[in-house]
N, C-alpha and C positions, 0 to 999 in steps of 0.2 A: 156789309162785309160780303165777300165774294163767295163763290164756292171753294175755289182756290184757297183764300183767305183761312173759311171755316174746314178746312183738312190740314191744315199746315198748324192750327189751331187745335183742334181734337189731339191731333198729331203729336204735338210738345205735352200735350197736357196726358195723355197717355204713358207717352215716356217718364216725364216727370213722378207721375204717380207710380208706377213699376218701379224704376231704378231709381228716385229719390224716398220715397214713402215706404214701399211695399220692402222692398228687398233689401235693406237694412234691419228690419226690425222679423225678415222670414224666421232668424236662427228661433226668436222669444214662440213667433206664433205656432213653427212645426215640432218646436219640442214641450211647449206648453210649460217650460219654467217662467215663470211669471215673477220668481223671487233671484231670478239671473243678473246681479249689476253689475258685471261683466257687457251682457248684451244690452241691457239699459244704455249702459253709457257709449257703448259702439253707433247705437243706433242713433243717439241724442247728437253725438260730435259728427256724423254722416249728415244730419240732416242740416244741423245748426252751421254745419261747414259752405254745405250748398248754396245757403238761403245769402247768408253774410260774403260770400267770395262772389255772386253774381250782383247783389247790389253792390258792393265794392268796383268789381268789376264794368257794372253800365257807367259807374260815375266819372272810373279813367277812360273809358270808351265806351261812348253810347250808342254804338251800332253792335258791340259785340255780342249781346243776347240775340239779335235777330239774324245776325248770322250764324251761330249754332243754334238759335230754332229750325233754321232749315235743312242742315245738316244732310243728309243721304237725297235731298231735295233738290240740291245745286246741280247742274248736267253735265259741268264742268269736272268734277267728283273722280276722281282715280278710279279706275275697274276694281284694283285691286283692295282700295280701302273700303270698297263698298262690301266685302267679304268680311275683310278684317273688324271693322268697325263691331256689325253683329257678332262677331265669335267674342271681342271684348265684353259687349253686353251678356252673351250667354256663357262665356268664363265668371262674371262676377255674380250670375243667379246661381252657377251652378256651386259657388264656391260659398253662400248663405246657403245653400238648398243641406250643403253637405254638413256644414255646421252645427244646421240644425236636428237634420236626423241623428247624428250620431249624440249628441246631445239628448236624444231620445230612445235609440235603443241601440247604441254601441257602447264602446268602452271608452271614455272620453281618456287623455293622457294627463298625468297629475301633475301638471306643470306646478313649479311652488308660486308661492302669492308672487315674490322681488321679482320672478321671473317675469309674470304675467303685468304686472307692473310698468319692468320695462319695455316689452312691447307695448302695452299702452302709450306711453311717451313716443315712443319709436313713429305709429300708429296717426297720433297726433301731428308728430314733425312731417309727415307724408303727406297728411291733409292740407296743413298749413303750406309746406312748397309746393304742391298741385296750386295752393289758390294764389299764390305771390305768381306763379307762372302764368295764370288767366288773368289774371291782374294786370301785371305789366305789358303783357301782351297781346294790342289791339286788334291782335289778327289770330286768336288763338280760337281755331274753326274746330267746328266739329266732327268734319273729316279734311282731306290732306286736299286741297285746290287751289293755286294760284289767283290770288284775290283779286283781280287787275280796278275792278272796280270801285275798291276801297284802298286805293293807294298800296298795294303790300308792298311792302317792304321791309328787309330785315330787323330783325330786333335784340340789344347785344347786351341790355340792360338790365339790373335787377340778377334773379336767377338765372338770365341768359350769360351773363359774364362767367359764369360758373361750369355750364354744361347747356348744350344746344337741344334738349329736350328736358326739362325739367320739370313739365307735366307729365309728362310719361314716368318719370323716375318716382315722384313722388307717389303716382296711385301705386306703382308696383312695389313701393315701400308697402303699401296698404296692405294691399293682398299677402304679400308673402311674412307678414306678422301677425294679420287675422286666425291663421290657427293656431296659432300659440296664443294670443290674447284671449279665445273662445275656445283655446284646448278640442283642439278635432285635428285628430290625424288624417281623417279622411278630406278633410281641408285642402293640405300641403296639393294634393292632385289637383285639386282645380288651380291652385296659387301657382302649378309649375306649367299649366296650361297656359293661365295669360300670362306668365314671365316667357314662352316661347313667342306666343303672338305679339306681345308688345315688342320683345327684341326684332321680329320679323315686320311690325310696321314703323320702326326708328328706323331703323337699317331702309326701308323703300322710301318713306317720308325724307329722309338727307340726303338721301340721293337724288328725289325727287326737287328739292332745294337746290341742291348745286347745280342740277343741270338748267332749271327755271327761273329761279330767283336772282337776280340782280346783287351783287355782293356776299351770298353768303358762300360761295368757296372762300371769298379773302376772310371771313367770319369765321368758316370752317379750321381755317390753317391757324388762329389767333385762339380761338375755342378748339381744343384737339379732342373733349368726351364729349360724347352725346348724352350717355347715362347715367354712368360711374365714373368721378374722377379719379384717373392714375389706371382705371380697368379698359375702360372702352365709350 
């Protein structure tokens, strides 16, 4: 293995362990309730979500794990999503970080059980349309670059027929019913942080599409949301 190799390598497995392992299961370690099944089971469907949608995902397309192993790697890489990518990443530590403190020494908000409930559901269906999104689509990279190498081209299939971002739609599902499912109002702050940045990298990413990619303005005019359908 090269040098190259073994940093691209370190690299995924870094991340991996940070934002798949580590920061899922923050809210349990920084507040020390250890009898939380609330956060039990946040963290259990975070991880078990991961594992099950990228093996799914190599098996409809088998190059698509190594091209989001590269990810902020590629040269090709928008300037701009090379900003946005990390504020996503540190929108969702800071939004377990907050979890868990208040959990620990704030006032948590007594959401009732049906409530908590149905953000769990809610919670779930976010997870599950993020993976149908990576799923069906072979070219669903890790940040925003014209893939010319691996054939890109558009994809209108599945969750795409629905709305032209539907990985994006689903994590921001995520986020913004994590403090209601984990009852932290100091939550909602980081959840309104990446609901701006994700609005602000769909909005560059489509447009970045219409003006590069082959087909998707006629895609765009046929699919009218990006996020929300009937909102935008």
């Amino acid at each position: 293995m090269s040098e190259k190799e073994k940093f691209f390598t370190s690299r995924v497995f870094l991340s991996v362990s940070i934002f798949v392992l580590l920061a899922p299961t923050l809210p349990l370690l920084v507040s020390g309730r250890w009898n939380w099944w609330e956060a039990w089971v946040y963290a259990l469907i975070s991880i078990l979500t991961f594992v099950i949608s990228r093996v799914l995902a190599n098996r409809h397309s088998p190059g698509i794990l190594a091209e989001r192993g590269k990810m902020m790697a590629q040269s090709d890489t928008q300037p701009w999503d090379r900003v946005l990518v990390p504020l996503v990443g540190l929108g969702y530590l800071l939004l377990m970080l907050a979890v868990g403190l208040e959990a620990r020494f704030g006032q948590p908000p007594a959401f009732s059980l049906a409530v908590r409930l149905v953000a769990l559901l809610l919670y779930i269906g976010g997870m599950a349309w993020s993976s149908l999104a990576l799923i069906e689509n072979s070219f669903f990279s890790g940040t925003v670059r014209l893939q010319s190498e691996r054939g890109h081209k558009v994809v209108n299939s599945g969750p795409y027929a629905v709305m032209r971002h539907p990985g994006y739609s689903g994590a921001l599902l995520t986020y913004l019913v994590t403090p209601v499912l984990l009852e932290a109002w100091w939550g909602f702050a980081a959840a309104v942080f990446l609901l701006i940045v994700l609005v602000i990298r769909t909005s560059l990413e489509d447009r970045f599409l219409q003006d590069n990619l082959p087909g998707y303005k006629d895609y765009a005019a046929r699919v009218r949301y990006r996020l929300l359908p009937g909102v935008w």
